[in-house]
TORKOL-4160 file (C-alpha; in steps of 0.2 Angstrom, whole numbers, padded with zeros to 4 digits, m for minus):
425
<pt num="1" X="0088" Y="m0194" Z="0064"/>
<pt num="2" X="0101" Y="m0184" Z="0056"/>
<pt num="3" X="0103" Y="m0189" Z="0037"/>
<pt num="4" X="0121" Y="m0194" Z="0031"/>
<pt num="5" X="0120" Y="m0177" Z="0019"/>
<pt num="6" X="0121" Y="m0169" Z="0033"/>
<pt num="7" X="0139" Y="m0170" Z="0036"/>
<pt num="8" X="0142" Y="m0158" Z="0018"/>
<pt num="9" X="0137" Y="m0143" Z="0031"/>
<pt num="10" X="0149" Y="m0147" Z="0044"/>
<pt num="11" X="0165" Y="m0150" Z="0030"/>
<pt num="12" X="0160" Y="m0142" Z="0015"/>
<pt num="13" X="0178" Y="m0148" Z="0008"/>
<pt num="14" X="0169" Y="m0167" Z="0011"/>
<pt num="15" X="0165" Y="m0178" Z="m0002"/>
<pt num="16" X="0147" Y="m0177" Z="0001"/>
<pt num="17" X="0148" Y="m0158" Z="m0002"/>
<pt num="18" X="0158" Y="m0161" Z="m0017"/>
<pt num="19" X="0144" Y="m0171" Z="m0025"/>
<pt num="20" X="0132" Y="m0158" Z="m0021"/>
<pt num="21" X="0144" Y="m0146" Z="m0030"/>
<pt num="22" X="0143" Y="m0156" Z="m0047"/>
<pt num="23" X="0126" Y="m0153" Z="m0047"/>
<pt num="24" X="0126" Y="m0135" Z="m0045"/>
<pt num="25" X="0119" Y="m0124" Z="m0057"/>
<pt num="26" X="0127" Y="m0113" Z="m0069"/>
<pt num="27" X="0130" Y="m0096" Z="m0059"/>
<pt num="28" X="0118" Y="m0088" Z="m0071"/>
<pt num="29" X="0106" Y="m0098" Z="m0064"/>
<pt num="30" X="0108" Y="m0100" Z="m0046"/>
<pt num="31" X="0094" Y="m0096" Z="m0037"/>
<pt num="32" X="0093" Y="m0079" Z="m0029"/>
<pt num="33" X="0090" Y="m0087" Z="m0012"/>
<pt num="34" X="0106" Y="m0094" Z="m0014"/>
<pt num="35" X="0114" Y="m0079" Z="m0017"/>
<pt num="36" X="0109" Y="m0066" Z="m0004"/>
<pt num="37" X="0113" Y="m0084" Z="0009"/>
<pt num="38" X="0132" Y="m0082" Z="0001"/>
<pt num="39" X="0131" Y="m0063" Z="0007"/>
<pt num="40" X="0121" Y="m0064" Z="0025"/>
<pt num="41" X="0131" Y="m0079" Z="0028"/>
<pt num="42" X="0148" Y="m0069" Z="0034"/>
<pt num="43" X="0136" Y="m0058" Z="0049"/>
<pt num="44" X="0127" Y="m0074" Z="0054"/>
<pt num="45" X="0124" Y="m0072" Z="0073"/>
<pt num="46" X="0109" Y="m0083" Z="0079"/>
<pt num="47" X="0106" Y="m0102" Z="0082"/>
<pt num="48" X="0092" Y="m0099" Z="0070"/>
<pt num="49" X="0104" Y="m0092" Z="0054"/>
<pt num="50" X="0116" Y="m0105" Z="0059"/>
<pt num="51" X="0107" Y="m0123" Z="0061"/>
<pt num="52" X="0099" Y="m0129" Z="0043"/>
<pt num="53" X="0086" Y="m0142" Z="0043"/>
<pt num="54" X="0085" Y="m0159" Z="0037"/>
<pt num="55" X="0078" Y="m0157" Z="0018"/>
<pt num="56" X="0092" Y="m0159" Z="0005"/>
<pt num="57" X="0086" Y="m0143" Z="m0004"/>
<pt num="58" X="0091" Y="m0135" Z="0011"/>
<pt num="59" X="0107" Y="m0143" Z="0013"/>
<pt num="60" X="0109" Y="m0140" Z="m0005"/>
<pt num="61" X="0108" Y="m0122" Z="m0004"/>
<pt num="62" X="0120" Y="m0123" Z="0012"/>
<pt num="63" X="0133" Y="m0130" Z="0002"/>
<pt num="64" X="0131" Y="m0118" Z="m0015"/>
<pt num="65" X="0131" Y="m0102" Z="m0004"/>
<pt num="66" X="0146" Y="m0109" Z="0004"/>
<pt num="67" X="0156" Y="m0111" Z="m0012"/>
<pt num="68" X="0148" Y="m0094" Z="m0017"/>
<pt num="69" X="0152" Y="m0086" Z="m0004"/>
<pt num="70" X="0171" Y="m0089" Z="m0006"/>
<pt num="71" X="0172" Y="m0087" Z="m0025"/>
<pt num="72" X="0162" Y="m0070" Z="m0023"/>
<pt num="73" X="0178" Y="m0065" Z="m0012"/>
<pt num="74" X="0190" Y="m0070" Z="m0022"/>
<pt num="75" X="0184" Y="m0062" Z="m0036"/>
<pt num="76" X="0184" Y="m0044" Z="m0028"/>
<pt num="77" X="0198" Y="m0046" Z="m0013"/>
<pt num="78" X="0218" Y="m0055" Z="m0011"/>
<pt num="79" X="0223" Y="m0069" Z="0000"/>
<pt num="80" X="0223" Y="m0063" Z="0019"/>
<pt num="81" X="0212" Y="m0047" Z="0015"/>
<pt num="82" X="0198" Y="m0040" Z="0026"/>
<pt num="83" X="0188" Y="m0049" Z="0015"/>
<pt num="84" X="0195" Y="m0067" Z="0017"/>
<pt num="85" X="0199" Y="m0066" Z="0035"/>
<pt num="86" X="0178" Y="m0061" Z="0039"/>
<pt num="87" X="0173" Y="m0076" Z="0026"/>
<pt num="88" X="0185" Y="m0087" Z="0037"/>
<pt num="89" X="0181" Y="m0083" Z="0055"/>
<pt num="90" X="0162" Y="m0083" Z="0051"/>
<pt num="91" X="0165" Y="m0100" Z="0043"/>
<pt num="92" X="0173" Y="m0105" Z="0060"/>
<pt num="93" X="0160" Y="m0099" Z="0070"/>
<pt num="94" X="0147" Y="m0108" Z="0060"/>
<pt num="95" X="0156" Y="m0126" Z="0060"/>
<pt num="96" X="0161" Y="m0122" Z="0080"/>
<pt num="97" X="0140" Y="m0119" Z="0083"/>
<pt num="98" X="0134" Y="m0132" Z="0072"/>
<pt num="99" X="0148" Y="m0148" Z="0081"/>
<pt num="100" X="0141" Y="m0140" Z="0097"/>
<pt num="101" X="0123" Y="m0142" Z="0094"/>
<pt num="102" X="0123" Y="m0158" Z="0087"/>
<pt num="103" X="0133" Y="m0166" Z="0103"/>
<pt num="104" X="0121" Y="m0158" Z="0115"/>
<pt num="105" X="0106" Y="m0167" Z="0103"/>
<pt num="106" X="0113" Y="m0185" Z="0106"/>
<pt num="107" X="0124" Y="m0184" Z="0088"/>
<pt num="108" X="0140" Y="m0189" Z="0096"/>
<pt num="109" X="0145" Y="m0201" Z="0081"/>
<pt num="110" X="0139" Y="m0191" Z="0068"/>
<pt num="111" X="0149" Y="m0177" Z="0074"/>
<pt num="112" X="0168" Y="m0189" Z="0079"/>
<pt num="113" X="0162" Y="m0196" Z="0059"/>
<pt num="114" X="0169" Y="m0179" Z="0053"/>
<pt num="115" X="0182" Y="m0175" Z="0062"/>
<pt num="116" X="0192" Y="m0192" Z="0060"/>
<pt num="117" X="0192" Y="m0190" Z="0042"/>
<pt num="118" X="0204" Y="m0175" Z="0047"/>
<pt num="119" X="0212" Y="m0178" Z="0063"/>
<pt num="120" X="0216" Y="m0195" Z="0072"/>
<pt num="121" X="0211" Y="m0196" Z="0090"/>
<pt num="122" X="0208" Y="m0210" Z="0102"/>
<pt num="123" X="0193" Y="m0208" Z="0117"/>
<pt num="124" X="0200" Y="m0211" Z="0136"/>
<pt num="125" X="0194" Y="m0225" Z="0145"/>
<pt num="126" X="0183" Y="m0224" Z="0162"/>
<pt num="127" X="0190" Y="m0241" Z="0170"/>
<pt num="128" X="0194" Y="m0241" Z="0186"/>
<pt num="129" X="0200" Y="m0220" Z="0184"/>
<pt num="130" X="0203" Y="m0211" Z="0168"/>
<pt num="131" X="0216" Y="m0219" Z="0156"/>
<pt num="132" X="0225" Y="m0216" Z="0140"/>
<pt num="133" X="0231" Y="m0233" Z="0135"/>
<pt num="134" X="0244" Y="m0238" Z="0150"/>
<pt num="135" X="0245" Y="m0221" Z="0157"/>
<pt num="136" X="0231" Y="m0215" Z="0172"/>
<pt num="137" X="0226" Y="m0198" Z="0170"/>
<pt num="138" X="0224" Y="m0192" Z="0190"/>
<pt num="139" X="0207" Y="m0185" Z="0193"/>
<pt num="140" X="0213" Y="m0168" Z="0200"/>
<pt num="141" X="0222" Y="m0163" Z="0182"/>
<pt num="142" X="0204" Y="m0172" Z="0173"/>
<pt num="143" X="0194" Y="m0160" Z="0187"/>
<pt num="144" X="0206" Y="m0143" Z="0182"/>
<pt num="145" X="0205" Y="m0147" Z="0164"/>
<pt num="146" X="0186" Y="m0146" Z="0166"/>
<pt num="147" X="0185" Y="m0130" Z="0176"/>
<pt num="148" X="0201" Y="m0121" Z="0166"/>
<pt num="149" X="0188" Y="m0126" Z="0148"/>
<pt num="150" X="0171" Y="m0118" Z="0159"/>
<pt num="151" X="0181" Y="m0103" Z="0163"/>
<pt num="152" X="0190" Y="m0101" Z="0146"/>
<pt num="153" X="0172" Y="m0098" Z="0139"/>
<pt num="154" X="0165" Y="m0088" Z="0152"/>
<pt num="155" X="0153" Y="m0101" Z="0157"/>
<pt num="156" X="0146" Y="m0099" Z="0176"/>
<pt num="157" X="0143" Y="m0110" Z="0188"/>
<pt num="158" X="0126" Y="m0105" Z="0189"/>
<pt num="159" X="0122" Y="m0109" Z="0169"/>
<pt num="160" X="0130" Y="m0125" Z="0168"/>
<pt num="161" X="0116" Y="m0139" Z="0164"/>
<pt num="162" X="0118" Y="m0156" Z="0159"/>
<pt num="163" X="0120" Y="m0156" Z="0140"/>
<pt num="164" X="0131" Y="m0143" Z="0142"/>
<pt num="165" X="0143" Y="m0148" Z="0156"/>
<pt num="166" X="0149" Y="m0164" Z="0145"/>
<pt num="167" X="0157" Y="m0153" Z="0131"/>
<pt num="168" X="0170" Y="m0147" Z="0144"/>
<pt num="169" X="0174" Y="m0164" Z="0152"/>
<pt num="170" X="0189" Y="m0172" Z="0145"/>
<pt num="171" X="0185" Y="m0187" Z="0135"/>
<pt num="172" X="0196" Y="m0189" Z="0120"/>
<pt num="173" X="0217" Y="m0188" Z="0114"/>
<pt num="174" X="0227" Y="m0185" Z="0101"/>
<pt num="175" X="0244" Y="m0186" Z="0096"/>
<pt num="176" X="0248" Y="m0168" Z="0097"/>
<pt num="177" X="0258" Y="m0170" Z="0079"/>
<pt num="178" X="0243" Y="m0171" Z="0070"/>
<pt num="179" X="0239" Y="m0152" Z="0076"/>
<pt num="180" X="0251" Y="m0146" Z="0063"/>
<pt num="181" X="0242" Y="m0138" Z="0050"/>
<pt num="182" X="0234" Y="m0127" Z="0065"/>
<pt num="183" X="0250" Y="m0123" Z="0076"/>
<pt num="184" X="0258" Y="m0116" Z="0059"/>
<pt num="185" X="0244" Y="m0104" Z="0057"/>
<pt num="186" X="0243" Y="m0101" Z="0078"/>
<pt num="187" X="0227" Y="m0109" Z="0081"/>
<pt num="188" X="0233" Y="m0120" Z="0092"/>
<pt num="189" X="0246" Y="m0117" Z="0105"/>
<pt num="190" X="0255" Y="m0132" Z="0112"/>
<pt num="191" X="0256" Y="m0124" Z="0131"/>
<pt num="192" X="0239" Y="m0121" Z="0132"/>
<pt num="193" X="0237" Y="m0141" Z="0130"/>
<pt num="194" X="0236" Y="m0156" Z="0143"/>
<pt num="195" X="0252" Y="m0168" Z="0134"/>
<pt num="196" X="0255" Y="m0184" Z="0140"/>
<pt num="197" X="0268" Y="m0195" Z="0133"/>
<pt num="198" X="0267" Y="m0183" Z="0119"/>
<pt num="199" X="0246" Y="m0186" Z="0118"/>
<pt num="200" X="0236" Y="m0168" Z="0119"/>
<pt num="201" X="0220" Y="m0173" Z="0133"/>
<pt num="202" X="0206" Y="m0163" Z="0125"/>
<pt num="203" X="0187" Y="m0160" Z="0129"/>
<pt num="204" X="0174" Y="m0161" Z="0114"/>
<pt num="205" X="0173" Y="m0141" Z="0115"/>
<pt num="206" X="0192" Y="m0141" Z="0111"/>
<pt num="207" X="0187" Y="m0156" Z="0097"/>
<pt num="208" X="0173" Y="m0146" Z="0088"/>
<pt num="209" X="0185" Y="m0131" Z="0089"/>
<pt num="210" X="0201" Y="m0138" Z="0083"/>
<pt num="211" X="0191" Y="m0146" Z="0067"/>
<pt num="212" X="0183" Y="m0128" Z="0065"/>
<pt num="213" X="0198" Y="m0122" Z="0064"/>
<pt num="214" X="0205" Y="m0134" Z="0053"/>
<pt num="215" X="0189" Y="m0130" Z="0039"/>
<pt num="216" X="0193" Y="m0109" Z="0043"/>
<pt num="217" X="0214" Y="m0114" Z="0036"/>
<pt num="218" X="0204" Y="m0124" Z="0023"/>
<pt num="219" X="0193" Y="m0111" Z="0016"/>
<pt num="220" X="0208" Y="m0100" Z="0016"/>
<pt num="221" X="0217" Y="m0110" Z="0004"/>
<pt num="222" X="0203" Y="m0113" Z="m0006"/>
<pt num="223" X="0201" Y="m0091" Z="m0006"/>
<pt num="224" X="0220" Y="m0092" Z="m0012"/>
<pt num="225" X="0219" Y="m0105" Z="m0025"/>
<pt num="226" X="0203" Y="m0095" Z="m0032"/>
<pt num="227" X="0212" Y="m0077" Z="m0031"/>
<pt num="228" X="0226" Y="m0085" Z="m0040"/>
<pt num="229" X="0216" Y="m0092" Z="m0055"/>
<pt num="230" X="0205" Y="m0075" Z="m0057"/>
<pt num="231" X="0222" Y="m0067" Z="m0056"/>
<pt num="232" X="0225" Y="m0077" Z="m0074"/>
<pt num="233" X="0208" Y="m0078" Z="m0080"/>
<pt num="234" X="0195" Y="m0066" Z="m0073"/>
<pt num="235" X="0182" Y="m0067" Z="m0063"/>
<pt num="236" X="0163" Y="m0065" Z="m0069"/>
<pt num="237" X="0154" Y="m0048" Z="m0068"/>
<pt num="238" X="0141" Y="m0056" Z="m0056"/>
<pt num="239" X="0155" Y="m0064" Z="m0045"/>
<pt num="240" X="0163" Y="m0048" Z="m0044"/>
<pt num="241" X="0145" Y="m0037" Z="m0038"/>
<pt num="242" X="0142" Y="m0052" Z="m0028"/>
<pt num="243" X="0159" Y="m0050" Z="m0019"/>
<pt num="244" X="0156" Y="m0031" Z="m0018"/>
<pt num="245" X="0140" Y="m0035" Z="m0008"/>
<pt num="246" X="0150" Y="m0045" Z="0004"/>
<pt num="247" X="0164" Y="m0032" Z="0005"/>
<pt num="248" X="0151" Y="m0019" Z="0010"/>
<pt num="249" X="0147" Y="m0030" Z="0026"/>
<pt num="250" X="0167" Y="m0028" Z="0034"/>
<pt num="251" X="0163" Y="m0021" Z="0051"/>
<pt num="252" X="0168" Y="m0002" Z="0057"/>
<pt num="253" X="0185" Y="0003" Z="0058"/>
<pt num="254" X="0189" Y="0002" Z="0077"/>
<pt num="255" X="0184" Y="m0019" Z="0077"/>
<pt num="256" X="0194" Y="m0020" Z="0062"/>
<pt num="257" X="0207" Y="m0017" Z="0072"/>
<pt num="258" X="0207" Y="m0031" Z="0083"/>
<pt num="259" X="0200" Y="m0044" Z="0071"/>
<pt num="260" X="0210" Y="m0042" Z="0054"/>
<pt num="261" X="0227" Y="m0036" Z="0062"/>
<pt num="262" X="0236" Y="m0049" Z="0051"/>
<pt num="263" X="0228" Y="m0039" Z="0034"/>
<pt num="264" X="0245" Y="m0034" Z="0024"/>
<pt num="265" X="0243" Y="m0015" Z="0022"/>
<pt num="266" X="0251" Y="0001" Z="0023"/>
<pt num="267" X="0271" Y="0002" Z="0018"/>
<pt num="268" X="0281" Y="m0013" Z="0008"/>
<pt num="269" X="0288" Y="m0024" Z="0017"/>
<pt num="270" X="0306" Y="m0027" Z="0006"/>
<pt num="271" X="0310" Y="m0042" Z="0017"/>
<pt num="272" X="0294" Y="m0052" Z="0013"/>
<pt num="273" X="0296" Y="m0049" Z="m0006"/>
<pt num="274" X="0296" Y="m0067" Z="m0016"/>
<pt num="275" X="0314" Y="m0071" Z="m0024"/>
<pt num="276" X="0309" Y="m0065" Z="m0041"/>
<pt num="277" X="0305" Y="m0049" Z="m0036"/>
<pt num="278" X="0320" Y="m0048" Z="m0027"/>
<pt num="279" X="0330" Y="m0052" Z="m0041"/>
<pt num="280" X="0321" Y="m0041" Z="m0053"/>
<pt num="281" X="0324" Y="m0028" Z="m0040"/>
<pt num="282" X="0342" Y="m0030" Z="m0040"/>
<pt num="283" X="0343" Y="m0027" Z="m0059"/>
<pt num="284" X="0344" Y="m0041" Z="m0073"/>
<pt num="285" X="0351" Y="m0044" Z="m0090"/>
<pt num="286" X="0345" Y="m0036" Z="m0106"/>
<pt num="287" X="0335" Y="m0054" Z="m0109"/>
<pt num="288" X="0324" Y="m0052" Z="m0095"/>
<pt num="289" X="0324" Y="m0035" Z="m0092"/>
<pt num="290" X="0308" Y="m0027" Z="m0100"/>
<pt num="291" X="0296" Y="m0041" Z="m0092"/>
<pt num="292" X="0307" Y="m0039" Z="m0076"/>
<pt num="293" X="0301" Y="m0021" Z="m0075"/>
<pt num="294" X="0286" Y="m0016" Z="m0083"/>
<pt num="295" X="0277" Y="m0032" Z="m0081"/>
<pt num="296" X="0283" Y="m0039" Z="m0065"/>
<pt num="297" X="0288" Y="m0025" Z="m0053"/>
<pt num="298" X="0275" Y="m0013" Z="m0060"/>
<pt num="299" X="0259" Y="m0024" Z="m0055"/>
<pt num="300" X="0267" Y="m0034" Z="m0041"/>
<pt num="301" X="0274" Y="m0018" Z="m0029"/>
<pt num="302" X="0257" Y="m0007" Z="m0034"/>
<pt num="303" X="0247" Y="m0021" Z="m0027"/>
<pt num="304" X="0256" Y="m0024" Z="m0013"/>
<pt num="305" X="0256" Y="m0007" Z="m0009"/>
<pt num="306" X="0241" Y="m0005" Z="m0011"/>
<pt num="307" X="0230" Y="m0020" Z="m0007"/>
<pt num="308" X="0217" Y="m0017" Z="m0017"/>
<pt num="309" X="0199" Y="m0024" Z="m0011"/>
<pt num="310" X="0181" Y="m0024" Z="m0010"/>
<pt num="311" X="0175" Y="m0019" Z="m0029"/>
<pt num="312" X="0182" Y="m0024" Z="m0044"/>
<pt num="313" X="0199" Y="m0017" Z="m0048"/>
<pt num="314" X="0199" Y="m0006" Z="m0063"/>
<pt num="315" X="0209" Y="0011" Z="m0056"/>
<pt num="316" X="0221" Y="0015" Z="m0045"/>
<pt num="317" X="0213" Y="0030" Z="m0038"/>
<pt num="318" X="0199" Y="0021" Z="m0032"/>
<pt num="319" X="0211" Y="0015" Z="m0017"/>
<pt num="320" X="0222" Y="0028" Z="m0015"/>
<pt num="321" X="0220" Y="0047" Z="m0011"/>
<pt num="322" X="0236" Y="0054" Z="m0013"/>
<pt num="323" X="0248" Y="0050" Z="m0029"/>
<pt num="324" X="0262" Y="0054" Z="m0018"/>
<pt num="325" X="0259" Y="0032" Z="m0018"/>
<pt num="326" X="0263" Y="0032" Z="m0035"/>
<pt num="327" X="0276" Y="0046" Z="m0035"/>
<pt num="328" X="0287" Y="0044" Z="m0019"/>
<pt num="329" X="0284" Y="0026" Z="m0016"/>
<pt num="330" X="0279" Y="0015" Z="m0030"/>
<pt num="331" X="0290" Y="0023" Z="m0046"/>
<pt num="332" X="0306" Y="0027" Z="m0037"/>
<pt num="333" X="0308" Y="0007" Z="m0033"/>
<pt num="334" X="0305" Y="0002" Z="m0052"/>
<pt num="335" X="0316" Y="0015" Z="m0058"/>
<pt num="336" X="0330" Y="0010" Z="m0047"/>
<pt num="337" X="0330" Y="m0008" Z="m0050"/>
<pt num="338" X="0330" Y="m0002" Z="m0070"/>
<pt num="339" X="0345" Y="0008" Z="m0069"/>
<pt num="340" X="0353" Y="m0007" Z="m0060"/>
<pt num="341" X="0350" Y="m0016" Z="m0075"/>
<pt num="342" X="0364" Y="m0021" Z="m0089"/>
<pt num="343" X="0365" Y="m0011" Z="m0097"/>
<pt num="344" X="0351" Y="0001" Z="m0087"/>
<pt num="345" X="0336" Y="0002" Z="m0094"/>
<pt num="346" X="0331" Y="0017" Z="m0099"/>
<pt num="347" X="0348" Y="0024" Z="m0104"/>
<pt num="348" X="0343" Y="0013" Z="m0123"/>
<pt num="349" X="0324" Y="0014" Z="m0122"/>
<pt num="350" X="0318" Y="0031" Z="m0113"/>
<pt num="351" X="0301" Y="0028" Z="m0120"/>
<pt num="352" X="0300" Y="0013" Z="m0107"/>
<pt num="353" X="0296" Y="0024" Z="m0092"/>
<pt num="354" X="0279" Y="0030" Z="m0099"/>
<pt num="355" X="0277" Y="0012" Z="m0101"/>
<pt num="356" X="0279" Y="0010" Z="m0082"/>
<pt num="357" X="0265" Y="0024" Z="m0078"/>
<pt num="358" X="0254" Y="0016" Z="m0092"/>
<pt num="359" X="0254" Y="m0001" Z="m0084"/>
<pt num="360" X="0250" Y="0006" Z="m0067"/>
<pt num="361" X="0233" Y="0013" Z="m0076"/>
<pt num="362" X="0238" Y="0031" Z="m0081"/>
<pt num="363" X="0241" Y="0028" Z="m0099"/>
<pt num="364" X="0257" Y="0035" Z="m0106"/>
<pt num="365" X="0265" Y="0046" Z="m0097"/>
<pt num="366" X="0280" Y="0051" Z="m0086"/>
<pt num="367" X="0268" Y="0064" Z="m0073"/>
<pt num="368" X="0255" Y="0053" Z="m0067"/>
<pt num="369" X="0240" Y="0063" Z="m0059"/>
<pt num="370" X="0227" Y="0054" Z="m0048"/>
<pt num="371" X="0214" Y="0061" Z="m0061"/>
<pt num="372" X="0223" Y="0052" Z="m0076"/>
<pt num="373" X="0222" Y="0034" Z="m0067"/>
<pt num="374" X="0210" Y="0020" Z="m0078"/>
<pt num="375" X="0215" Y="0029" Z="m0094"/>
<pt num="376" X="0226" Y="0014" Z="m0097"/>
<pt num="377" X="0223" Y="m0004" Z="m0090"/>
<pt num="378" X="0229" Y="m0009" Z="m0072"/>
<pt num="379" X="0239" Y="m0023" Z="m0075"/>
<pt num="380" X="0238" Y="m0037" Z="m0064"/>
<pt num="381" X="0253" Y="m0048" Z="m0056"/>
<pt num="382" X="0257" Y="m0062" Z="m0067"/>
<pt num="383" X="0256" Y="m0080" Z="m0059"/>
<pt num="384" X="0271" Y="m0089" Z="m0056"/>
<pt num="385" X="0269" Y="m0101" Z="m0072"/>
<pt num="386" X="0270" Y="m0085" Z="m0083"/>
<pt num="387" X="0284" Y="m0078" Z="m0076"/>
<pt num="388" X="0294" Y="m0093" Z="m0078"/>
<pt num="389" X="0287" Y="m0094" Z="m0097"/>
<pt num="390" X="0292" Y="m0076" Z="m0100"/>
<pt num="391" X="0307" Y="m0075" Z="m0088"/>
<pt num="392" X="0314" Y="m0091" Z="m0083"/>
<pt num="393" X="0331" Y="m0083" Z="m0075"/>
<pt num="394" X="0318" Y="m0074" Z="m0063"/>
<pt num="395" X="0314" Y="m0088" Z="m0055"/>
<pt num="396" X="0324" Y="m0094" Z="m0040"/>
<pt num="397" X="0311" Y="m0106" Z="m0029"/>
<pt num="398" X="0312" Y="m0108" Z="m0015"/>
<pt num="399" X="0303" Y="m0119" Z="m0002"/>
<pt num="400" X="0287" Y="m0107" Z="m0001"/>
<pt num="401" X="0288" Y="m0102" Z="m0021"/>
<pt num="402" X="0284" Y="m0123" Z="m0020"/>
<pt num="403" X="0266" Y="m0121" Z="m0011"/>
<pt num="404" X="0259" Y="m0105" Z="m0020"/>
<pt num="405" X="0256" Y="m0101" Z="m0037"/>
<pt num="406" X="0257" Y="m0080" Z="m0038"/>
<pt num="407" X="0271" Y="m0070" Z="m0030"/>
<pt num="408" X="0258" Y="m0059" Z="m0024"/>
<pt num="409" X="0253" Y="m0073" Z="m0013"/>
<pt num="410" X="0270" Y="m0077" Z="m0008"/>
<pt num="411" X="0271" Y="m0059" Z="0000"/>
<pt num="412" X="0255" Y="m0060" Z="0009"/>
<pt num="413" X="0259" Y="m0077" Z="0017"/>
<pt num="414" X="0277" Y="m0071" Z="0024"/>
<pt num="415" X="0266" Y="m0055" Z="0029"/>
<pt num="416" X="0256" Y="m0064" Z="0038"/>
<pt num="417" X="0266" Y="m0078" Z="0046"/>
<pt num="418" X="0278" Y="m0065" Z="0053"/>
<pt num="419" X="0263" Y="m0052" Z="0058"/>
<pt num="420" X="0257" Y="m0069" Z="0069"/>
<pt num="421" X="0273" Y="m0068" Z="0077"/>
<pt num="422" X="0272" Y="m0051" Z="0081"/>
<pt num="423" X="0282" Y="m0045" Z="0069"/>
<pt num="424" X="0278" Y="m0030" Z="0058"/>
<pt num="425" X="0270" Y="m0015" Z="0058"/>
């Protein structure tokens, strides 16, 4: 008998995990159990690390490392970092394994329990044929969506059995709409899906991975919505060695490759700036202009360039190697945009271009050296609800400015999205 607890490790967003939550202990005193699980928890590989037994300490702890696990990144990395992206997937591949199990264990309901709370789906009946309400399904197309899901996951005919074979037979619908959330972020693709009379035809394998899928774009938020408040507040000092610990665990360079490809580094992307930093790069009025450059374009270009991660950001030079960064690419667009001001910035307050350097970390100078980098504070991009405190005519929403809360966020999202497309890089 599976106890009801046990859906907080198969939706850690659910309200059973939630009440486990408000219970936690103060970080100070988590238990150190709980902690190195938040670590190991991004290279778990085996059943064994993946299934968790029925106490409720060790659901408890499931559910603590979880949130952990996600705050510990946040603290150290940005939205859609190497960081995030190996906390999401191994959260997908946990929820995917633990669905799978429990259907082969007889724990059907428990499992479709979960998973209507997020998407809406209807079973097929087996009367007289296969139907979908009015509409027969014919056995050929139910027979070559079975053997198309076998071959999708490189199951042979020799190592079918019979708990596993019913995770590939068709056996549930749902209106394809309700896939939104996934086909925006290309976890779904509509022609890879039986649709009839605009119903997608799926197995429980496709089920269990759609909902996985659903709790991976989850726990992204979640990492953004985290990033964003440490971005205003600051994280803990054991959250951020945490988080170091889980940064040291990103796989070699050459699987990077093919697992992070939508991780925003390298050059700036102009086109995929958020309208305030547009605008401060085209040059404002003497109201807005000091925050408009040396607040604004000074932390918000240095981090998109260059996308810090993986230790707690103190120093520029911990990041970079050459400050050619600084020098060629960085500076060059600040000191632009200033001299676009009116009347230009610089002409009326010279001193203002040390201020630049010193907000970038190299304390007040106008020839930055790597050396010289943590002499002065690295200022951090100011969230969006500052900016329009400190510089309301910087602010020109639009529909994505409506569902983030930092600029930098904004530029990592329209990074990504386009990056999915194949755009980019």
């Amino acid at each position: 008998m599976v106890v009801p607890e046990y859906v907080a490790i198969l939706d850690p967003f659910a309200q059973e995990a939630q009440e486990i939550v408000r219970r936690s202990p103060q970080l100070d005193a988590m238990p150190p159990e709980v902690i190195e699980r938040a670590i190991n928890r991004v290279k778990w590989k085996s059943p064994k690390e993946m299934v968790v037994d029925l106490s409720a300490s060790a659901i408890q702890a499931e559910v603590w490392s979880f949130y952990m696990m996600c705050q510990a990144t946040a603290a150290v990395s940005f939205p859609y970092s190497r960081e995030a992206r190996l906390v999401t997937d191994a959260t997908k591949e946990t929820i995917k394994y633990r669905m799978y199990d429990l259907f082969k264990l007889g724990h059907e309901d428990l499992c479709l329990d979960v998973v209507k709370r997020s998407f809406k789906f209807v079973r097929l009946e087996r009367n007289d044929g296969i139907r979908l309400g009015d509409i027969e399904i014919p056995r050929a197309d139910y027979f070559k969506l079975r053997d198309r899901q076998l071959a999708d996951a490189g199951i042979k005919e020799k190592e079918i059995d019979d708990r596993m074979l019913p995770q590939y037979v068709p056996k549930y619908a749902m209106r394809w709409g309700n896939l939104a959330p996934l086909l925006r972020h290309r976890l779904a693709e509509l022609t890879k899906l039986y649709i009839v009379d605009g119903w997608a035809v799926i197995t429980p394998h496709e089920l269990w991975d759609f909902f996985a899928n659903f709790i991976g774009v989850k726990t992204e938020d979640y990492i953004t919505s985290l990033y964003e408040r440490f971005s205003d507040t600051g994280a803990p000092e054991k959250l951020l060695n945490i988080g170091e610990r889980i940064s040291a665990l990103i796989p070699p360079e050459a699987e990077l490759r093919e697992r992070f490809m939508r991780v925003p580094r390298g050059r700036l992307r102009p086109e995929f700036f958020p309208p305030c930093v547009k605008k401060a790069l085209g040059g404002v009025g003497a109201g807005a202009r000091n925050y408009a450059i040396t607040v604004l374009l000074t932390s918000f270009l240095s981090y998109a360039r260059v996308s810090p991660s993986g230790k707690a950001v103190t120093r520029m030079a911990d990041f970079i190697d050459e400050i050619s960064v600084v020098r060629e690419e960085i500076a060059p667009l600040i000191f632009e945009a200033a001299e676009r001001c009116n009347p230009p910035f610089f002409r009326d307050q010279p001193q203002e271009k040390a201020s630049i350097f010193y907000h970038l970390g190299f304390g007040m100078t106008t020839e930055p050296r790597l050396e010289d980098s943590g002499r002065s504070k690295w200022y951090r991009v100011p969230n969006c609800r500052k900016i329009q405190l400190a510089a309301p005519p910087l602010c020109e929403q639009d529909e994505l400015c409506r569902n983030v809360k930092s600029p930098l966020t904004y530029y990592h999202r329209r990074f990504v999205g386009q990056s999915s497309l194949g755009v980019g890089e």
